[in-house]
C-alpha positions in Angstrom: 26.5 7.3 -1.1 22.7 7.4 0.1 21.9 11.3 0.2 19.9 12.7 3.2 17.6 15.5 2.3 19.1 17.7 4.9 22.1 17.9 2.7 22.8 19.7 -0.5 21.2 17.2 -2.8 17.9 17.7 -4.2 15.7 16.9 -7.3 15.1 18.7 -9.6 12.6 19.3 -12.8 10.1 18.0 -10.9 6.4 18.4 -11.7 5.2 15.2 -10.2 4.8 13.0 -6.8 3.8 9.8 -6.3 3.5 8.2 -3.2 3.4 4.5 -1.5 0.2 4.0 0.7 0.9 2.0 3.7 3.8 2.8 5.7 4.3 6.5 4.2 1.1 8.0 4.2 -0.4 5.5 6.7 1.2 3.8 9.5 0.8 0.3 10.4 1.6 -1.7 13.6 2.0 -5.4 14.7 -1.0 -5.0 17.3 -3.2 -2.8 14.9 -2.5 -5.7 12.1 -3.5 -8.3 14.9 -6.8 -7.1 16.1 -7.7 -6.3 12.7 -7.0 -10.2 11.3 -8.6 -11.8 14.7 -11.8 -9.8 13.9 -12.0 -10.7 10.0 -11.6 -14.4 11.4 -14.7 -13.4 14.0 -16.8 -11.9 11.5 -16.1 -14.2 8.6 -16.6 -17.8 10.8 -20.3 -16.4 11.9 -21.3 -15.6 8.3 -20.1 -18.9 7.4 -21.7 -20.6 10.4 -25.0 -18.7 9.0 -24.6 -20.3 6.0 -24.3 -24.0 7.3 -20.1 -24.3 7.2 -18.8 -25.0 10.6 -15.0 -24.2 11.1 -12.9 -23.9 14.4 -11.3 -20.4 14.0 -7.6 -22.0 14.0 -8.8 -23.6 10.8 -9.7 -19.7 9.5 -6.7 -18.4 10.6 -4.4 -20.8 8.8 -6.5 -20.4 5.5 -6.2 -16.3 5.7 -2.2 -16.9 6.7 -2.4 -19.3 3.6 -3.7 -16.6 1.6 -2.3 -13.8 2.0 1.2 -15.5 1.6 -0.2 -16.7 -1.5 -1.3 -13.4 -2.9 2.2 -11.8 -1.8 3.7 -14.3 -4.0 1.3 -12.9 -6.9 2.4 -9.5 -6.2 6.4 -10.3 -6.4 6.1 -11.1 -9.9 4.5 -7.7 -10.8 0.9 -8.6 -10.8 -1.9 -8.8 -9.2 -5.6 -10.1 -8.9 -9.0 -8.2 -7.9 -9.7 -8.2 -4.1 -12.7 -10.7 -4.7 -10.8 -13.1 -6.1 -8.5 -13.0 -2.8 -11.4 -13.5 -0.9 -11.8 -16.5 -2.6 -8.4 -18.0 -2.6 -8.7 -17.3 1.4 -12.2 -18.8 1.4 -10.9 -22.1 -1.0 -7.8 -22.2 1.7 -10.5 -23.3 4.2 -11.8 -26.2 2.4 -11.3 -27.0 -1.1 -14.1 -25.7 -3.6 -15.9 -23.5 -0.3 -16.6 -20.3 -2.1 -18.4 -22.7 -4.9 -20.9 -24.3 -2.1 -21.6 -20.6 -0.7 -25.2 -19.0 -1.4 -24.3 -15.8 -3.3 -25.3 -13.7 0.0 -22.8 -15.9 2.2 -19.6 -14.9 -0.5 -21.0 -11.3 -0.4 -21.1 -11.3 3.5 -17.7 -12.6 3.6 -16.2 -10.3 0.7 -17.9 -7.6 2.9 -16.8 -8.4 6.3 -12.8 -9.2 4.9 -12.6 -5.7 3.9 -14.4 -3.5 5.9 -12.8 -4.8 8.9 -10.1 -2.1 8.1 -12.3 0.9 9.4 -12.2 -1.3 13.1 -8.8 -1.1 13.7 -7.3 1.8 10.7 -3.4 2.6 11.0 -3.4 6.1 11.9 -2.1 8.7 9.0 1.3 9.9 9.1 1.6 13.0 11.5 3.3 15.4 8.6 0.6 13.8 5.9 -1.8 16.9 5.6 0.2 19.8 5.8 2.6 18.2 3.0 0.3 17.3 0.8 -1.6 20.6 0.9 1.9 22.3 0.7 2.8 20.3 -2.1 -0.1 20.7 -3.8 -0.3 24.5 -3.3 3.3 24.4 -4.6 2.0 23.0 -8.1 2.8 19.8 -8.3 0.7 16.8 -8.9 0.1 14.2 -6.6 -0.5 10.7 -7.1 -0.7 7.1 -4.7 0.7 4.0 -6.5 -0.1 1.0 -4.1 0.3 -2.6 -3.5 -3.4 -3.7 -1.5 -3.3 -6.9 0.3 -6.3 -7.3 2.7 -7.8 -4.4 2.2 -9.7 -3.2 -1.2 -8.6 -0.3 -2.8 -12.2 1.1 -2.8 -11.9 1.1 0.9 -8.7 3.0 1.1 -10.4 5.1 -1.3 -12.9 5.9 1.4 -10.6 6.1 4.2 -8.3 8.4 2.7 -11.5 10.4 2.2 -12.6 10.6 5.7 -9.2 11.4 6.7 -9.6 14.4 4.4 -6.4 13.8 2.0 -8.2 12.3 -1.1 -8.7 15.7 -2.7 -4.8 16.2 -2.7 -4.7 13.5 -5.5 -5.0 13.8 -8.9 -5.0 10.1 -9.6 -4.7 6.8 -7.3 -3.5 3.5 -9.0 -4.1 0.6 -6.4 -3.0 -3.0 -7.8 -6.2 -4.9 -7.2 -7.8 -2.3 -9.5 -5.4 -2.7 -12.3 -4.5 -6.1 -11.4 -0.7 -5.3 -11.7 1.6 -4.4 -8.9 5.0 -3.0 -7.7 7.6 -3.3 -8.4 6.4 -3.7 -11.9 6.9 -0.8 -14.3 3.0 -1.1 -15.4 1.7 0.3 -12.0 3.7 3.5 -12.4 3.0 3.8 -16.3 -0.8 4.1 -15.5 -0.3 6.9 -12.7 2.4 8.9 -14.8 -0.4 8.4 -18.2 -2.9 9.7 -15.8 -0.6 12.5 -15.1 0.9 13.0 -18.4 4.1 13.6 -17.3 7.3 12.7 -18.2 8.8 9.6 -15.7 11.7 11.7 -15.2 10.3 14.4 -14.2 8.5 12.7 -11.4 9.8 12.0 -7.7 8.2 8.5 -6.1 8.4 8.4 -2.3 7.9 5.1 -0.3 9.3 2.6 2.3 10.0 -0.1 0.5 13.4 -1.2 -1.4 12.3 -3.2 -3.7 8.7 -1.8 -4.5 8.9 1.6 -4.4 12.6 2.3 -5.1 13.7 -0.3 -7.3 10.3 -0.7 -9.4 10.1 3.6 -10.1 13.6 3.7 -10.8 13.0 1.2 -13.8 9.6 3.3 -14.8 12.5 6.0 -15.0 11.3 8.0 -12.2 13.8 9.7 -9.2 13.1 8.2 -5.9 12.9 9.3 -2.5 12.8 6.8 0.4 11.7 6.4 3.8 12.8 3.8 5.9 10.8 2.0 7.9 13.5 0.9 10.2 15.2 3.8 12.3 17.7 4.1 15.2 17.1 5.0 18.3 17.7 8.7 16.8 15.5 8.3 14.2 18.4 7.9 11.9 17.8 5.2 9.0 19.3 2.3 9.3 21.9 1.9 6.9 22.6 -2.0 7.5 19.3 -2.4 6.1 20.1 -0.7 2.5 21.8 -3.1 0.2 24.0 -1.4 -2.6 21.7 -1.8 -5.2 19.4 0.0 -5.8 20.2 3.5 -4.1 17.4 5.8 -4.3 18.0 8.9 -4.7 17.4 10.8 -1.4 16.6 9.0 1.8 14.3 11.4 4.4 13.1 10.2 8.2 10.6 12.1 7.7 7.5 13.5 5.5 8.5 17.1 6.2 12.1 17.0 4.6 10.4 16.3 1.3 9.5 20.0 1.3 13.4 20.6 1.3 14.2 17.8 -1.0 12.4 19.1 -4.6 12.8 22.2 -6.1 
């Protein structure tokens, strides 16, 4: 049986929490994740046009769908590749051995506008984010973000997360295109809980996803706490979508029950 946090179940002996990025702390949409693709296709065909390449913007827009599928593949296995070298996979995606023929101002112009397109269209943070963090925090645990990057680098979620105000809760943030592993592999969490120094099972992980978050902390040894992404029309979390293995250890709707989940 999944365990809500409004009932009697909670963890316990813990002096740790980590935390998934996207879709915890932040929120994503569909239209947010649109406008923020068509403008890195915008940006990125007039910086190639600059440099002499010439591509119809359907041809772009393949090559970053290309890519990105291609990167989430990387990242299922447990690993993961810096945020440059995505760039390139997108940019080879357009025409084979692009990225070679760019001038070194061109690939820096494209690296540049591929990732700092996140700060036109950001997901806003979680509502509960900065008054459970700070409690949290005040409540003398340490905090931690373990996250999977796709399009975005984790330097710039390092700078968004600071002008949102909610770096300084942190004692450490692992982010996959740093360390070039990813969840659900054990090695993302081992860095975070080293940086720590705590023991996994005394640390809680919170996050969204089933596979990622629950099923890659639970093998680091950690407890888990999930939040699902899908809800009812209650807010409720949609059961149908848990499959029986494996059960993390609370589920919460919401940020603010994790106050009343650890003790």
């Amino acid at each position: 049986m999944i365990v809500l946090a409004k009932e009697s179940k909670v963890l316990r002996n813990v002096e740790a929490i980590s935390f998934d990025l996207w879709q915890t702390l932040i929120l994503e949409n569909k239209q947010l994740g649109r406008s923020r693709s068509e403008l890195r296709i915008r940006e990125i065909n007039r910086v190639l046009e600059k440099d002499g390449h010439k591509f119809s913007e359907s041809v772009l827009f393949n090559a970053y769908k290309g890519g990105a599928s291609e990167c989430s593949d990387i990242q299922s296995r447990g690993l993961d590749i810096s945020f440059r070298e995505k760039v390139r996979i997108f940019v080879d995606r357009i025409e084979q051995g692009l990225w070679d023929n760019l001038s070194d101002s061109a690939k820096s112009d494209v690296t540049i506008s591929y990732d700092q397109s996140f700060f036109k269209w950001p997901p806003p943070i979680q509502i509960d984010a900065k008054n459970v963090l700070g409690a949290l925090r005040d409540a003398g645990y340490l905090l931690a973000i373990v996250s999977n990057t796709g399009m975005t680098s984790g330097m710039t979620f390092r700078e968004y997360l600071m002008r949102l105000g909610i770096n300084e809760y942190f004692h450490t943030m692992i982010f996959s295109d740093e360390v070039e592993v990813a969840k659900p592999s054990t090695s993302i969490f081992e860095l975070a809980l080293k940086d720590m120094k705590v023991e996994a099972s005394n640390v809680v992980h919170i996050g969204d996803d089933q596979k990622n978050d629950v099923a890659g902390a639970q093998l680091a040894g950690m407890q888990t706490i999930w939040i699902p992404a899908s809800v009812g029309p209650n807010g409720e979390p949609d059961f149908y979508d848990v499959p029986p293995k494996p059960k993390p250890d609370i589920v919460i709707r919401k940020l603010s029950e994790i106050i009343g989940a650890i003790v």
